[in-house]
Backbone bond lengths (Angstrom), bond angles and torsions (degrees), N, CA, C in turn:
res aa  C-N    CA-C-N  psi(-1)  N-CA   C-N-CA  omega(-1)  CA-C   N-CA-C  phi
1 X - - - 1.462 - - 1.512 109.78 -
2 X 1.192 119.45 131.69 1.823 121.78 170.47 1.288 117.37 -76.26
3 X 1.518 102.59 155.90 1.053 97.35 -171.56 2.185 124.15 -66.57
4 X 1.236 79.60 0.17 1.536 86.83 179.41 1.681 138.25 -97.89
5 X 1.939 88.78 5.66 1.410 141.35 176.83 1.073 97.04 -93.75
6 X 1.304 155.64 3.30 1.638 118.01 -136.17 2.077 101.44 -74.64
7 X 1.406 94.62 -164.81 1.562 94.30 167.25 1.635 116.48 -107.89
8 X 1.220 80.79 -23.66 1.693 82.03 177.88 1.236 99.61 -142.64
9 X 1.391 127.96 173.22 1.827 123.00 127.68 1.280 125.90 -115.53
10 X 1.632 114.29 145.72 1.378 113.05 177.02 1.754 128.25 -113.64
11 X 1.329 108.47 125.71 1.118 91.10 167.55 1.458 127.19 -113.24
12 X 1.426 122.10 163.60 1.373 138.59 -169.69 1.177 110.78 -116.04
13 X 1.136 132.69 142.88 1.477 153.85 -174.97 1.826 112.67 -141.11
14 X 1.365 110.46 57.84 1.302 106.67 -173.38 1.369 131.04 -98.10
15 X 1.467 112.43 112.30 1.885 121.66 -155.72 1.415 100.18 -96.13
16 X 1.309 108.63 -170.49 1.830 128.18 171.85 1.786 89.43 -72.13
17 X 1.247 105.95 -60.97 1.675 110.83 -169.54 1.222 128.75 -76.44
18 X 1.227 115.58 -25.03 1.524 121.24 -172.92 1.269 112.34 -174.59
19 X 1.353 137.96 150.93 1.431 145.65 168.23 1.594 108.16 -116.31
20 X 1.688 102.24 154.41 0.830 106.01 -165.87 1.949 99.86 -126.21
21 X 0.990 110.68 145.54 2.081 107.85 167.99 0.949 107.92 -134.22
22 X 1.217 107.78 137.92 1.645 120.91 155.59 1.720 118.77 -129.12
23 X 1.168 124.78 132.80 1.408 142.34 155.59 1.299 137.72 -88.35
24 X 0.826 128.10 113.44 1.573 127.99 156.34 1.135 101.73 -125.99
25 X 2.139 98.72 -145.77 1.506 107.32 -168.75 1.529 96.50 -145.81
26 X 1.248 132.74 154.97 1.593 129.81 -164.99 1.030 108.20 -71.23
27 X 1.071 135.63 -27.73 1.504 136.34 -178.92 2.419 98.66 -73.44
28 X 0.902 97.61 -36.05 1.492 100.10 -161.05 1.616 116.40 -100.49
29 X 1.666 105.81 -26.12 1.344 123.27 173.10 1.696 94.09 97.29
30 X 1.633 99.92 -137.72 1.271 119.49 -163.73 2.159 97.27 -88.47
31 X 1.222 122.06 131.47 1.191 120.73 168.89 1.524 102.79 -99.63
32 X 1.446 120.03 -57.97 1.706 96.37 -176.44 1.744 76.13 -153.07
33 X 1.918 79.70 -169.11 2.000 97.08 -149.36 1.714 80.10 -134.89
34 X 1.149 112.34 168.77 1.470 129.09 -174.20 1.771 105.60 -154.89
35 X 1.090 137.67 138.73 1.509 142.41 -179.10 1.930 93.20 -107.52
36 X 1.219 91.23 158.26 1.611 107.07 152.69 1.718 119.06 177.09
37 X 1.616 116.75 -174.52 1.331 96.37 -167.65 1.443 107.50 -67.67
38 X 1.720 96.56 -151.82 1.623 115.18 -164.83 1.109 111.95 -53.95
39 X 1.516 133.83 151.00 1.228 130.20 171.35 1.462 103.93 -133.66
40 X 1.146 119.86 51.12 1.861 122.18 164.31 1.236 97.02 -73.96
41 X 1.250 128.98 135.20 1.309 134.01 168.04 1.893 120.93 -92.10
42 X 1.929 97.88 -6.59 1.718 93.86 174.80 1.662 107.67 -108.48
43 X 1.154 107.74 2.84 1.742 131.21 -174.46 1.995 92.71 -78.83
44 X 1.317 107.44 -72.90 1.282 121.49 -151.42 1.586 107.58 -142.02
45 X 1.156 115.28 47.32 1.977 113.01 -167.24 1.780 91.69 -35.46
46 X 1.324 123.15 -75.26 1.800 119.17 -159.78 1.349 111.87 -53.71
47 X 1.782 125.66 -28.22 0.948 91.55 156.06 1.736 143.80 -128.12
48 X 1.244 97.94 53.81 1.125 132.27 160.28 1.540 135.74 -80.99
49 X 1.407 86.63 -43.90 1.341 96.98 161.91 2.087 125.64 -79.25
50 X 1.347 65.36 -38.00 1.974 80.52 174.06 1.628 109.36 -45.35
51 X 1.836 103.85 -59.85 1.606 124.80 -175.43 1.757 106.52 -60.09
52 X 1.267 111.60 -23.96 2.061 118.81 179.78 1.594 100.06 -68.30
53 X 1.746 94.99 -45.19 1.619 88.34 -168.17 1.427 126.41 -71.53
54 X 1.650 115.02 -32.10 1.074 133.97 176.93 1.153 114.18 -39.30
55 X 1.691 84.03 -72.68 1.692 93.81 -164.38 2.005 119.46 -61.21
56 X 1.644 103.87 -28.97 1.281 105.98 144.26 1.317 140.18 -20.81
57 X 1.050 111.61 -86.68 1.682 127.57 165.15 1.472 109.72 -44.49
58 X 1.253 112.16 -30.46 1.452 109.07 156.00 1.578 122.80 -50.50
59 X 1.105 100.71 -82.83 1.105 130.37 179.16 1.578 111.61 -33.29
60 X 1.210 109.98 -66.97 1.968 125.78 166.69 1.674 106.38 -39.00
61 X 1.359 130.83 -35.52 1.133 134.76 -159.03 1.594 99.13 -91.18
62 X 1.380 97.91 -59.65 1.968 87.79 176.00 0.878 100.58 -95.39
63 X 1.445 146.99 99.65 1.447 167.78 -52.57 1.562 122.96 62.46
64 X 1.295 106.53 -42.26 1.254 137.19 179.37 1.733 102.39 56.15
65 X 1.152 101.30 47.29 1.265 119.30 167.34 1.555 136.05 -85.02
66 X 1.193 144.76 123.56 1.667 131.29 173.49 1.309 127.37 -12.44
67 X 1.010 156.86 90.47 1.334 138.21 -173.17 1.799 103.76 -90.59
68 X 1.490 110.11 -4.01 1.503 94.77 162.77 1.504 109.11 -102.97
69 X 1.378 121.05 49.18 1.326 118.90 157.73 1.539 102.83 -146.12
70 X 1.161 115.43 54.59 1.340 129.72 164.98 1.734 111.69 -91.13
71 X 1.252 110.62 -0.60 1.287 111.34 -170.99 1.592 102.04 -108.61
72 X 1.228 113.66 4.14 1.780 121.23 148.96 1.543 120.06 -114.08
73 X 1.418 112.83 4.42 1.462 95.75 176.90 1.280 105.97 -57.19
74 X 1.916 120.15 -172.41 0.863 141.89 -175.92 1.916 98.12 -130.64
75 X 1.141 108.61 127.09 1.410 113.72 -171.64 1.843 125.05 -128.08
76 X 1.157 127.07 132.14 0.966 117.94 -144.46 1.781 87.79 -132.74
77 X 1.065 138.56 129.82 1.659 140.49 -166.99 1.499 109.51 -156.29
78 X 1.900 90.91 109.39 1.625 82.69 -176.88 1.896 80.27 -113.70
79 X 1.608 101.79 128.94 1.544 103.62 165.10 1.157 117.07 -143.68
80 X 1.846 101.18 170.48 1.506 85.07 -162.98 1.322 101.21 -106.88
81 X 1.504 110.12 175.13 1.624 114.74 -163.64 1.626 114.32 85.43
82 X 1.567 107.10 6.96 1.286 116.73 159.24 1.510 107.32 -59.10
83 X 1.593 111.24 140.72 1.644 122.95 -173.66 1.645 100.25 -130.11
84 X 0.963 104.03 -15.14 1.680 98.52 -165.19 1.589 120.03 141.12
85 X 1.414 108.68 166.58 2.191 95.18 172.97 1.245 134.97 -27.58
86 X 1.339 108.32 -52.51 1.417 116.24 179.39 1.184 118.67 -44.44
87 X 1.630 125.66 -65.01 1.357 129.76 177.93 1.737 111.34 -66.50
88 X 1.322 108.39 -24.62 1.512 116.34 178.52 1.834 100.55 -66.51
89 X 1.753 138.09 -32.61 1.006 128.80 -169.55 1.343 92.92 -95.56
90 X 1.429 138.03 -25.77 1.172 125.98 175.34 1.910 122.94 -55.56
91 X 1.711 74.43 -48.84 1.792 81.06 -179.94 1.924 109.41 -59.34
92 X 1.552 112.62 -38.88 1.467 117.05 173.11 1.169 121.31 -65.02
93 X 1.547 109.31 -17.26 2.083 100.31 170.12 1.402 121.14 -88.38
94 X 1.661 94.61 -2.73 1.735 102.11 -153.13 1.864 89.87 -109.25
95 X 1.394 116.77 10.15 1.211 135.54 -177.57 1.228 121.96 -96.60
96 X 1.595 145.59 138.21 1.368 137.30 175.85 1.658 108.78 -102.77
97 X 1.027 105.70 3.44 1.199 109.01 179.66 1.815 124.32 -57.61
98 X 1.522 114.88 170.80 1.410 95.51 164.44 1.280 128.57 -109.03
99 X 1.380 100.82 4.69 1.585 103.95 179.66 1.536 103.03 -160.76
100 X 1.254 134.87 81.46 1.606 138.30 -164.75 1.993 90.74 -95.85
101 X 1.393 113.21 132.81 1.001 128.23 144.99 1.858 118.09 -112.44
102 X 1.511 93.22 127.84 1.735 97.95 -171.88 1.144 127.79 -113.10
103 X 1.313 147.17 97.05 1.802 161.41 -134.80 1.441 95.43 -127.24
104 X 1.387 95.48 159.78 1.387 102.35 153.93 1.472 108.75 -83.42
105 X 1.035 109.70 -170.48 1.778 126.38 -144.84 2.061 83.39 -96.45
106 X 1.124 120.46 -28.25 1.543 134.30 -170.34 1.698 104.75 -64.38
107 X 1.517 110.51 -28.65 1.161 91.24 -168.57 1.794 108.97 -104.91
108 X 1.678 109.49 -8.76 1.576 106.18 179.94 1.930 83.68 -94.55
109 X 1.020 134.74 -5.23 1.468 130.20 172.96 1.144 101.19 -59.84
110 X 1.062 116.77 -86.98 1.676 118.73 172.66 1.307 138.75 -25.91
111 X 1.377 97.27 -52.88 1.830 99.46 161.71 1.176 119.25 -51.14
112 X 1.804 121.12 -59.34 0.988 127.44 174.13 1.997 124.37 -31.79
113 X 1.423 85.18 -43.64 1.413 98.51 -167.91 1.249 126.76 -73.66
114 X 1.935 111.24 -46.85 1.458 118.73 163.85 1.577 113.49 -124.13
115 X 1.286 96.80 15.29 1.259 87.24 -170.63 1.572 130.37 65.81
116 X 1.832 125.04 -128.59 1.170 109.64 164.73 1.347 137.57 -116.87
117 X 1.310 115.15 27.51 1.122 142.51 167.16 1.454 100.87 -61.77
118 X 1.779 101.54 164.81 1.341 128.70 179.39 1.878 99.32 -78.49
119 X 1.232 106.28 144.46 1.550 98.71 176.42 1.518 117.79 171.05
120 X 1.177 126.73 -172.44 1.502 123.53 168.92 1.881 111.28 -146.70
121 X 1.379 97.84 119.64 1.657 105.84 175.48 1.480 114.92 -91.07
122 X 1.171 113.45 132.13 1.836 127.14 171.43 1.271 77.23 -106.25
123 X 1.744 124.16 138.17 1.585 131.19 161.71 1.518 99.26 -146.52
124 X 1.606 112.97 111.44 1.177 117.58 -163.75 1.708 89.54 -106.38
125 X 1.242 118.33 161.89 1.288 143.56 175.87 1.224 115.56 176.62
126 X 1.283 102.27 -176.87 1.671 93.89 166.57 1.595 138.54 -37.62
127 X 1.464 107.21 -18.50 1.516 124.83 175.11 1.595 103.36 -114.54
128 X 1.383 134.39 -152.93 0.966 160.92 -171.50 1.716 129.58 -154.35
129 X 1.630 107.99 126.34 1.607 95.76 -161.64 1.457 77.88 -150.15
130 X 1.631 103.16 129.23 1.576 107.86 173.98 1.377 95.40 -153.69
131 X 1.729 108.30 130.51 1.455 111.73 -133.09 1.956 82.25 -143.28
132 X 1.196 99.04 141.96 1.579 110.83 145.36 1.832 133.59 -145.42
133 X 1.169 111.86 117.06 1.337 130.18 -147.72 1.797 98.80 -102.65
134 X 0.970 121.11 102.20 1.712 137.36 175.25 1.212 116.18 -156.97
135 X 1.737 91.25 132.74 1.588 122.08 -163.01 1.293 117.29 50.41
136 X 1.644 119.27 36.57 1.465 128.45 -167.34 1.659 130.74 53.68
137 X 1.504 107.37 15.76 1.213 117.94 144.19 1.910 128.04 -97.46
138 X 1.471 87.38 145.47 1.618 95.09 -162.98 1.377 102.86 -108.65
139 X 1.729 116.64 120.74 1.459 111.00 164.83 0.998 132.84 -118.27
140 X 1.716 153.42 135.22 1.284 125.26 -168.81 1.193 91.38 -139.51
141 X 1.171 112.30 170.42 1.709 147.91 163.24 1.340 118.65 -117.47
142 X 1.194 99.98 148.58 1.799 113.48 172.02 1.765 104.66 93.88
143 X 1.647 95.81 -154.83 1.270 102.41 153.25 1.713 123.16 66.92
144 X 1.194 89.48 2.84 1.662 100.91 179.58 1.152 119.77 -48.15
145 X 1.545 138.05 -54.25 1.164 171.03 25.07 1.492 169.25 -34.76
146 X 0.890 152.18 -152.17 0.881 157.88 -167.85 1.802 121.94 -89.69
147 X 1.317 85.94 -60.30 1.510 104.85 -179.01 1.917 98.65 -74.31
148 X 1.150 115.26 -36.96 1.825 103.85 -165.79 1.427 81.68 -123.06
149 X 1.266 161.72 27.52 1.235 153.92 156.47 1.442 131.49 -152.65
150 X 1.408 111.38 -131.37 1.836 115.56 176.55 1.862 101.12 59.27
151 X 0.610 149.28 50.24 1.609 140.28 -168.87 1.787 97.67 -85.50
152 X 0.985 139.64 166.16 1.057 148.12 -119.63 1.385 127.14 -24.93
153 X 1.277 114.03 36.45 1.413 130.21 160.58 1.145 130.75 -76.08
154 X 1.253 130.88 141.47 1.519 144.95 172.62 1.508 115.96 -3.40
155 X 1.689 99.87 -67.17 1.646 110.67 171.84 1.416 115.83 -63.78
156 X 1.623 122.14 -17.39 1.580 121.49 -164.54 1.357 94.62 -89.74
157 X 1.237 121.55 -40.90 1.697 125.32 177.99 2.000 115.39 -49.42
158 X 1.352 68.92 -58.61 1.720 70.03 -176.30 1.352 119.75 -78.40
159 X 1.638 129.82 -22.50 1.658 128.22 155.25 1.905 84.69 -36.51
160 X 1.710 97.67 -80.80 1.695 90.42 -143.84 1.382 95.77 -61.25
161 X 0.925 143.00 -21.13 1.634 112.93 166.00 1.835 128.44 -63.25
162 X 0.939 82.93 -18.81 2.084 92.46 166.28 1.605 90.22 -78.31
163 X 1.251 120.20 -79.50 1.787 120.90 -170.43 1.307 108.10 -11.98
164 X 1.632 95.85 -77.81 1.571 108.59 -171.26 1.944 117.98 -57.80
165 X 1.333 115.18 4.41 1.895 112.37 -166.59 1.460 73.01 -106.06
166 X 1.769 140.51 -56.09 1.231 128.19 -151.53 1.884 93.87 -62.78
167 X 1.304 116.83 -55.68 1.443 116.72 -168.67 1.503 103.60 -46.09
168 X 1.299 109.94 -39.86 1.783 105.98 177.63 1.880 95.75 -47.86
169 X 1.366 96.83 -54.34 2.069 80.42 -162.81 0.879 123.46 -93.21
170 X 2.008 111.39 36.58 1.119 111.44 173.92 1.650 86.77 -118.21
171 X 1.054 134.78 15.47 1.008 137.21 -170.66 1.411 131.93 77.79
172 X 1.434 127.83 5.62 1.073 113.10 -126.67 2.286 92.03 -141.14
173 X 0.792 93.10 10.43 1.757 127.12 -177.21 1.886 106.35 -136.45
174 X 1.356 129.68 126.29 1.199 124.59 179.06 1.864 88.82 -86.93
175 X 1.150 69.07 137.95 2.139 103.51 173.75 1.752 91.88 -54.69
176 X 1.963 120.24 133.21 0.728 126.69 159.19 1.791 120.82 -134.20
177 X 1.139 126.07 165.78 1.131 128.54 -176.73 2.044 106.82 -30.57
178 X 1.318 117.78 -43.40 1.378 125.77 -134.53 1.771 81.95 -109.87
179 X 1.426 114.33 -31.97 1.722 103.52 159.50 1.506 118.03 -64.54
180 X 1.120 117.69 -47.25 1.377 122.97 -165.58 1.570 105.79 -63.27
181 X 1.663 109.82 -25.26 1.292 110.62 -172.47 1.614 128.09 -67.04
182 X 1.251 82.19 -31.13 1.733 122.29 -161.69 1.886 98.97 -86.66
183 X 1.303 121.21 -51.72 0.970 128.78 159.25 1.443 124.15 -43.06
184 X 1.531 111.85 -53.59 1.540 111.69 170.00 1.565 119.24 -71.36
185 X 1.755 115.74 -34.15 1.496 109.16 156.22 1.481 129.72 -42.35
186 X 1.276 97.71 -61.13 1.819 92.00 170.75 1.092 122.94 -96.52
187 X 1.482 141.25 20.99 1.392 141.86 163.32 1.447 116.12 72.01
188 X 1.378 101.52 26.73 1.986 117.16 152.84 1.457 81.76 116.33
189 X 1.430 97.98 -169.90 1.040 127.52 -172.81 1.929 137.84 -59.55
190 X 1.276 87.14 -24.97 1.513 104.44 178.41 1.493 96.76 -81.94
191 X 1.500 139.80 -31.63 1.172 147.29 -174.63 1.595 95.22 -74.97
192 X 1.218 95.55 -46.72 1.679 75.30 -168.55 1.856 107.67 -69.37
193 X 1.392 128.25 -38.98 1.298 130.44 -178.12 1.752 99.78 -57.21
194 X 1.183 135.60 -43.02 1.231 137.17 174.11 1.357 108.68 -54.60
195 X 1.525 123.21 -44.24 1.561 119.98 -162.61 1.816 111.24 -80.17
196 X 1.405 94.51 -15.91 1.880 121.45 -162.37 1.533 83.96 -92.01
197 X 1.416 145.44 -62.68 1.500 136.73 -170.68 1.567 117.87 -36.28
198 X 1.857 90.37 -33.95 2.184 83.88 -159.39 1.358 65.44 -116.00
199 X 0.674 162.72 -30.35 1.400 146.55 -155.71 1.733 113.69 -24.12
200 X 1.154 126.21 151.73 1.646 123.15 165.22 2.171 102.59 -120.34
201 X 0.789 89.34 175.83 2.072 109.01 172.50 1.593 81.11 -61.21
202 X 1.209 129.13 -65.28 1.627 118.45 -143.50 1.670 97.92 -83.61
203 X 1.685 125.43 5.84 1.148 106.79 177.58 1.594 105.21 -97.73
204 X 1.457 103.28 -46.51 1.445 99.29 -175.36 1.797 104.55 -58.48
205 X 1.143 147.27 -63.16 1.584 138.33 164.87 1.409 101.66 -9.26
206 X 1.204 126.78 -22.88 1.608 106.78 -170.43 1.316 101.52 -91.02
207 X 1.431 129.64 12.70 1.531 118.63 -174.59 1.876 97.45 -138.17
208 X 1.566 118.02 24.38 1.384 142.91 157.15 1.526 106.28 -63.09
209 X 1.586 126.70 -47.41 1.382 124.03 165.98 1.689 108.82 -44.44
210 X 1.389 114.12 -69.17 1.286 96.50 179.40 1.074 142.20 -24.96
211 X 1.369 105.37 -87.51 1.455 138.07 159.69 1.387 102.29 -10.28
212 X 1.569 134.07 -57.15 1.905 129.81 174.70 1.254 104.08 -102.64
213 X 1.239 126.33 35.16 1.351 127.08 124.38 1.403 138.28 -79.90
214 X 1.790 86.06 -36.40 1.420 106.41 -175.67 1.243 123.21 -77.16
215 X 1.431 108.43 -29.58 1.546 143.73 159.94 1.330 115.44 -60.13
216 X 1.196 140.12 -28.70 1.536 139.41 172.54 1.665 102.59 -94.26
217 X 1.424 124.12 7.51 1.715 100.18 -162.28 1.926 79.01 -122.26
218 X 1.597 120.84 2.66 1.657 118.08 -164.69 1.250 103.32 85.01
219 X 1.546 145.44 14.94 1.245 108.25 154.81 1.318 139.32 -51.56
220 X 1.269 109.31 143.98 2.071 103.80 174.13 0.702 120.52 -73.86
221 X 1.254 145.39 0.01 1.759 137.98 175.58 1.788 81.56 -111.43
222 X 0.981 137.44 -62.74 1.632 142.06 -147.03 1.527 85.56 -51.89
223 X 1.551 122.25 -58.71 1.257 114.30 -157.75 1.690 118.25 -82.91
224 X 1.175 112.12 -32.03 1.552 106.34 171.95 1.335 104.03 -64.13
225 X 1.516 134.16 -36.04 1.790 132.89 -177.10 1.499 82.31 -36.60
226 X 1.395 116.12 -87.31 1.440 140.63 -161.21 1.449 97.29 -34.13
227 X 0.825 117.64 -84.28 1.789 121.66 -175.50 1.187 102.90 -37.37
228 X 1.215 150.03 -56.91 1.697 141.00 150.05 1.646 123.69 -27.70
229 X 0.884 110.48 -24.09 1.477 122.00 -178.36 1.231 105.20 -112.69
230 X 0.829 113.14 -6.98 1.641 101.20 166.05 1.834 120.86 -108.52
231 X 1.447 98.22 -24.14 1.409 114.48 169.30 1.090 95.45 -49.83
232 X 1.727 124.46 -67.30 1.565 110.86 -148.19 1.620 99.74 -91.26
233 X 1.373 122.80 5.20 1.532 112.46 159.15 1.552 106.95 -68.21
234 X 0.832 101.73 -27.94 1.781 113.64 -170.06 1.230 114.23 -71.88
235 X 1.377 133.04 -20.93 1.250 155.85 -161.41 1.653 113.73 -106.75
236 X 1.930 85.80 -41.76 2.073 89.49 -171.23 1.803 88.29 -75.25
237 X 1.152 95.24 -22.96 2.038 82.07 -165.94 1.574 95.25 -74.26
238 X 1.389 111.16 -61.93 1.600 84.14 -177.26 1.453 147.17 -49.31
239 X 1.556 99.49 -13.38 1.285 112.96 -170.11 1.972 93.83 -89.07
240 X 1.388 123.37 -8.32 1.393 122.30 165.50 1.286 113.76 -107.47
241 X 1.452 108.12 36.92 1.665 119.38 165.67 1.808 111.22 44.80
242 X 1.181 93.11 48.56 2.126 120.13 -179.83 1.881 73.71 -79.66
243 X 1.684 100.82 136.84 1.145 132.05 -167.82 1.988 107.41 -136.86
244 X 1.279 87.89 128.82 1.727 72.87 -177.81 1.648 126.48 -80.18
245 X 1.307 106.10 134.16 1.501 102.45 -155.14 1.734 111.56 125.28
246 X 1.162 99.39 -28.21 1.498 101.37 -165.49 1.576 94.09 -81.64
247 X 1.742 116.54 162.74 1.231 121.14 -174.36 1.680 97.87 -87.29
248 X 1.442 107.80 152.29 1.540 127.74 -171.82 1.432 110.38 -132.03
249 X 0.985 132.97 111.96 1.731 139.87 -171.78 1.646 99.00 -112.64
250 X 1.408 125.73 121.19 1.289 135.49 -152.84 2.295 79.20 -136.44
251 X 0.963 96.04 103.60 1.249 101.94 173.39 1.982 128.31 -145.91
252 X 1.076 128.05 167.60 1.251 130.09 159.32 1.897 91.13 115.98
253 X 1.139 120.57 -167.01 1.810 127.60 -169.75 1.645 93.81 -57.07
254 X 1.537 114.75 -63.27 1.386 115.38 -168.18 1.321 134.61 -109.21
255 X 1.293 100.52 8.21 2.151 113.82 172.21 1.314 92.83 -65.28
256 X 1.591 139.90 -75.65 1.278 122.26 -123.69 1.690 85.14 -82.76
257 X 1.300 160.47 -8.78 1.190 161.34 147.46 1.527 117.11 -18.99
258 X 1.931 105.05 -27.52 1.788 96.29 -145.35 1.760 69.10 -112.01
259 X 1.277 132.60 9.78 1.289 113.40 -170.13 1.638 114.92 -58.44
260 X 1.571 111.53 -34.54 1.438 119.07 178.83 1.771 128.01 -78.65
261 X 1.649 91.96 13.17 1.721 90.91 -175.37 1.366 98.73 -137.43
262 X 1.767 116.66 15.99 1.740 109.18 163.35 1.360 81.43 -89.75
263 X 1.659 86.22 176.96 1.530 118.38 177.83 1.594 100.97 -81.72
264 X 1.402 116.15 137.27 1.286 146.73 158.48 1.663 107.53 -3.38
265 X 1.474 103.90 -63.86 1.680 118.08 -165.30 1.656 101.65 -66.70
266 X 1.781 111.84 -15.30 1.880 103.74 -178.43 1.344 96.56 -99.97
267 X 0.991 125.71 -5.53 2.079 126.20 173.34 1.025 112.70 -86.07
268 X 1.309 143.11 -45.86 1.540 139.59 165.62 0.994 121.11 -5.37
269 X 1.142 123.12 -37.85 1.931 130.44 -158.50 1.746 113.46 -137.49
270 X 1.676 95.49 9.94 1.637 82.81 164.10 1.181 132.16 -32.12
271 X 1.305 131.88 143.96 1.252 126.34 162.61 1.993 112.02 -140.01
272 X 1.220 110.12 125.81 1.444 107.11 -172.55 2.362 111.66 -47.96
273 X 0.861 93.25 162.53 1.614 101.75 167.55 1.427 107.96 -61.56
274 X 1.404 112.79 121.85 1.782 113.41 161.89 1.665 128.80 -44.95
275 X 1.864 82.53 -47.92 1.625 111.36 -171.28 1.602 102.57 -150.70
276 X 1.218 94.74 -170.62 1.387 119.77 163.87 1.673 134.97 -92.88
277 X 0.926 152.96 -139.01 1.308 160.23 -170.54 1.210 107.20 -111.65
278 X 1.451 108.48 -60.87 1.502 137.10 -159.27 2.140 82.76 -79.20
279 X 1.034 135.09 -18.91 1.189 143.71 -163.64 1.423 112.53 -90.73
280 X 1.455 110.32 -29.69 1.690 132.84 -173.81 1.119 103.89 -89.70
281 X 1.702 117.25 -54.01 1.501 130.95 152.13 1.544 110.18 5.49
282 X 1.428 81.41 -84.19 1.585 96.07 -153.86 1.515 95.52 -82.22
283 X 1.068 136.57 -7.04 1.396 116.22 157.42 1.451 127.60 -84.84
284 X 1.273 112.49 -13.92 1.758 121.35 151.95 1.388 99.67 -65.71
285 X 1.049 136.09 -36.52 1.437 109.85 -166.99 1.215 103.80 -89.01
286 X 1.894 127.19 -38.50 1.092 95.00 160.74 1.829 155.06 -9.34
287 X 1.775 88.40 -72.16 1.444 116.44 163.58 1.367 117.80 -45.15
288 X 1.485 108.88 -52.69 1.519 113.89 -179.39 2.185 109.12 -51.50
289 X 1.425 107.36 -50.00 1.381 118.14 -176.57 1.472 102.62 -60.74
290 X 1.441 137.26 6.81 1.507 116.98 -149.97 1.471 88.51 -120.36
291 X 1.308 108.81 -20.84 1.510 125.05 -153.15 2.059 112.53 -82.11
């Protein structure tokens, strides 16, 4: 079968925290969506791949689609912990698919977001993706990872919100609503050094809710986090020649959050999300099936 036959297409949406699929068929679009865990592929490649397939077979089933002709879909996978070919042919051998194309998560982000318009995406999640898309080339900054990057991302919020609760009990940070909180979640301080050892990117993001909660009510730690994360959003855009006037897509769990702590001249041109990730996905694969 060609690729312009396929039987289905799939798309992938694979985060620090969770992945997402959806299938249909080009003629019909998306039929249904399936969730599952993390899908970083430099975090945990086996089980990442394990969590793609799952939620797949999910997905294929309420679809009510073949699942023994998964070996002609057309597949489209933007994830993160993408490094380059190498891990991109790994993820394609470790695939049943019939035709897997493998991206980082930056480039079905974008689609998702403006599609093909001129523009620039902030896509916060557990990672960090700050994107500018002109004349259908895509450039980004940052976002490397976790451990040496991601800065006002999901996982960066909630590290410095652990940082800043220990400095409270060292005295040396005044105690605020969003320490005390964090403190009573993990049962002081030794809880929190225990939760920080195994910790992964997609665990600390789970305590990113706080943190812009804590940040919208005046907390002092909630709101300087924020003001840090938005500084250096402020910084990656200029350094991708962000022009005022130009459209700005503030998307993913924790982008559209920082919209109230850029400067004035990067709000002008909001524009809401088209789609999703998992939405760009499947319109690369589209493309990919046409080809």
């Amino acid at each position: 079968m060609k690729n312009n036959e396929p039987s289905f297409l799939i798309a992938v949406d694979g985060g620090g925290t969770g992945c997402r699929v959806a299938v249909g068929t080009p003629d019909q679009g998306i039929l249904a969506e399936a969730t599952g865990g993390p899908a970083n592929i430099s975090t945990d490649f086996d089980a990442a791949i394990a969590n793609i397939l799952d939620a797949t077979r999910t997905a294929i089933a309420q679809a009510g689609l073949d699942d023994t002709k998964t070996g002609h879909a057309v597949a489209h996978l933007g994830l993160a912990g993408f490094t380059g070919p190498d891990i991109g042919a790994r993820v394609r051998e470790a695939l049943p698919f019939g035709t897997s194309i493998v991206t980082e998560d930056t480039a079905t982000t974008i689609v998702g977001a403006i599609g093909q318009v001129d523009g620039f995406v902030i896509a916060l999640g557990t990672g960090t993706i700050i994107a500018r898309q002109r004349d259908g080339v895509q450039t980004c900054v940052g976002g490397w990872c976790y451990q040496v990057s991601d800065q006002a991302s999901g996982a960066w919020l909630g590290h410095g919100a652990l940082e800043q609760t220990l400095l409270v009990v060292d005295g040396i940070t005044p105690p605020s609503a969003l320490s005390q909180r964090l403190l009573d979640k993990f049962g002081g301080a030794a809880g929190i050094v225990q939760f920080s050892l195994r910790a992964k990117p997609g665990d600390f993001a789970t305590l990113a809710p706080d943190v812009v909660q804590a940040a919208a009510t005046g907390d002092s730690i909630g709101i300087p986090l924020m003001q840090a994360g938005a500084s250096y959003l402020e910084r990656a855009l200029s350094a991708l020649e962000y022009r005022a006037g130009d459209i700005l897509c503030l998307s993913g769990g924790v982008g559209p959050h920082y919209a109230k702590y850029l400067p004035d001249m990067m709000t002008t041109q909001l524009v809401p999300a088209q789609g999703r990730a998992v939405d760009g996905a499947f319109a690369l694969a589209q493309r990919a099936a046409q080809v």
